[in-house]
C-alpha positions as CSV (number, residue, x, y, z in Angstrom):
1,X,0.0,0.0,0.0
2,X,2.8,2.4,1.2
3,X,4.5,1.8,-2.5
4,X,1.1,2.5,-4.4
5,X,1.2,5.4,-3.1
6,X,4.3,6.9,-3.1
7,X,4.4,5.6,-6.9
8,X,1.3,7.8,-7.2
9,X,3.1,10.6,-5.2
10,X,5.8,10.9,-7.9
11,X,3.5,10.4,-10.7
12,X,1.5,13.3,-10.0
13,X,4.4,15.2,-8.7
14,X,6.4,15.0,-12.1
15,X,2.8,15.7,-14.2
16,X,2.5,18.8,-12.3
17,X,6.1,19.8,-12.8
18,X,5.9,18.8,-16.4
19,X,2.7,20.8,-16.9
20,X,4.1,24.1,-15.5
21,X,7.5,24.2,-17.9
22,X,4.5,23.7,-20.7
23,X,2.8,26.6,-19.8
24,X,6.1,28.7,-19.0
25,X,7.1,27.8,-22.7
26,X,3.5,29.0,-23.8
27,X,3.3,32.1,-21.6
28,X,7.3,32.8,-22.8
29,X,5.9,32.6,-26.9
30,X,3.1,34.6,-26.4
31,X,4.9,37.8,-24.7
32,X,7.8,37.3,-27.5
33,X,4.7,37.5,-30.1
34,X,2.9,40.4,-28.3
35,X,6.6,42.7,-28.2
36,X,6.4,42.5,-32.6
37,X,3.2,43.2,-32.6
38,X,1.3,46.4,-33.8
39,X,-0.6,46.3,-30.6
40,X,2.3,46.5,-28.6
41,X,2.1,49.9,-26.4
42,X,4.5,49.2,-23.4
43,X,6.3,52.7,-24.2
44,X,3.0,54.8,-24.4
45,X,1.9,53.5,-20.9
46,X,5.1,54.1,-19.6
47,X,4.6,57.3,-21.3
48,X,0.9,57.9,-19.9
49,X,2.6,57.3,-16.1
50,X,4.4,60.6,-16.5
51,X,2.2,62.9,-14.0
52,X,2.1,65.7,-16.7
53,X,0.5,63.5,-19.4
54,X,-3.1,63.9,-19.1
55,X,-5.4,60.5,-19.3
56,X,-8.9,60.1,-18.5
57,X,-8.3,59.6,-14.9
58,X,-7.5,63.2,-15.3
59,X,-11.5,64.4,-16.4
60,X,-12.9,66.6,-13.8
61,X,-16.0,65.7,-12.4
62,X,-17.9,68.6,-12.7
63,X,-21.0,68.3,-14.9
64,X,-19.9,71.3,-17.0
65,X,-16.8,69.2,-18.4
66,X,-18.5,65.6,-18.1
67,X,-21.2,66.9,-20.6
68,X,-18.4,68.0,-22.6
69,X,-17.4,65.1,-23.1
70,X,-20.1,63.3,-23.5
71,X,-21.0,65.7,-26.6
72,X,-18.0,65.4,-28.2
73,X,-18.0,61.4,-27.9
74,X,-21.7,60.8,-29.2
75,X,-20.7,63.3,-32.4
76,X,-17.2,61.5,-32.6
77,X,-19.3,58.1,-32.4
78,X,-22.0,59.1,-35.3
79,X,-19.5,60.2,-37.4
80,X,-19.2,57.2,-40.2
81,X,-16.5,59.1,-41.6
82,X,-14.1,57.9,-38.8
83,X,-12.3,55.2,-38.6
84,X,-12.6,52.9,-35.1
85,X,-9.1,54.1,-33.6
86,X,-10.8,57.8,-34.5
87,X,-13.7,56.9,-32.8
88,X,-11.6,55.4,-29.5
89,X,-9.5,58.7,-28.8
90,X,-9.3,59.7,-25.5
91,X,-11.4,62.7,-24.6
92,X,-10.5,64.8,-21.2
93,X,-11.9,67.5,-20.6
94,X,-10.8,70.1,-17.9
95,X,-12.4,73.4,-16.7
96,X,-13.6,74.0,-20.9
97,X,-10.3,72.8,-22.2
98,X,-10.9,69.7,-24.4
99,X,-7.3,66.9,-24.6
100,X,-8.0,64.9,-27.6
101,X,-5.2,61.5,-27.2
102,X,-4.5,58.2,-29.0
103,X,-4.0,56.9,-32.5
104,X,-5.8,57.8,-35.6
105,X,-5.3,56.7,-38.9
106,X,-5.3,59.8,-41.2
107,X,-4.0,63.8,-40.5
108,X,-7.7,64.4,-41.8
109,X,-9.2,62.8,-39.1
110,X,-7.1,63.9,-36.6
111,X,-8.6,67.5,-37.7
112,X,-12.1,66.0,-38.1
113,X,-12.5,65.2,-34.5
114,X,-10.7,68.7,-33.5
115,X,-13.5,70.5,-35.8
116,X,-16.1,68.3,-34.6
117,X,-14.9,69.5,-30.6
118,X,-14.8,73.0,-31.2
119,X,-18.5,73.3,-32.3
120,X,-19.3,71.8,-28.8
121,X,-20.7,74.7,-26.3
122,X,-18.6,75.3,-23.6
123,X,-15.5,74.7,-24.7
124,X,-12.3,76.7,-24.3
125,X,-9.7,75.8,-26.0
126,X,-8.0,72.7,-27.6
127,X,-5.0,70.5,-27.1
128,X,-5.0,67.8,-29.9
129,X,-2.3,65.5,-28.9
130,X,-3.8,62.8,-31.7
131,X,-1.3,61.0,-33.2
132,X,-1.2,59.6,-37.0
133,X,-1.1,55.7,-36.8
134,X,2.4,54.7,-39.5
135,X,1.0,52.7,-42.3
């Protein structure tokens, strides 16, 4: 009895330690696959850690700004002109001033979406930080 067991000890033991280089091999492959790939954004989070980069975190609450926002998204949204990285910018808005972030495929769109946030009431000023997605 004392052998079955321990035979069944060392059997599962090895499986387990087996499994685990399996999935160390997969998880390994995958982040080798995920640093060529065009979805690959490690330095633009790093980026977005800076204190003086504004994100979304960054949106005041007040309702003045929120509806801001919320404008400027539902137009950038009905737009069938954009493309879907156009119509996934990052919109913060603080005290009137509108930040317009993240990729976009064309220069025109990036001007699109700045035309389509001035004609919003209540805003201020501004700061199109979109950038043009390389080909």
């Amino acid at each position: 009895m004392y052998k079955r067991l321990l035979l069944i000890m060392f059997g599962l033991t090895g499986s387990l330690i087996m499994m685990a280089g399996t999935a160390q091999a997969e998880q390994n492959t995958a982040l080798y696959l995920a640093a060529e790939s065009e979805l690959e954004n490690t330095e633009l989070n790093a980026r977005d850690k800076d204190s003086t980069t504004l994100t979304p975190i960054d949106q005041k609450e007040n309702k003045a700004d929120i509806d801001i926002t919320a404008a400027i998204r539902k137009k950038i949204i009905r737009d069938k002109h954009l493309s879907v990285n156009a119509q996934n910018v990052k919109i913060i808005t603080r005290n009137g001033v509108v930040t317009l972030r993240g990729p976009v495929n064309t220069k025109k769109e990036s001007k699109r979406i700045q035309k389509i946030a001035k004609k919003i009431r209540g805003v201020v000023r501004i700061d199109n930080q979109l950038e043009i997605k390389a080909p």
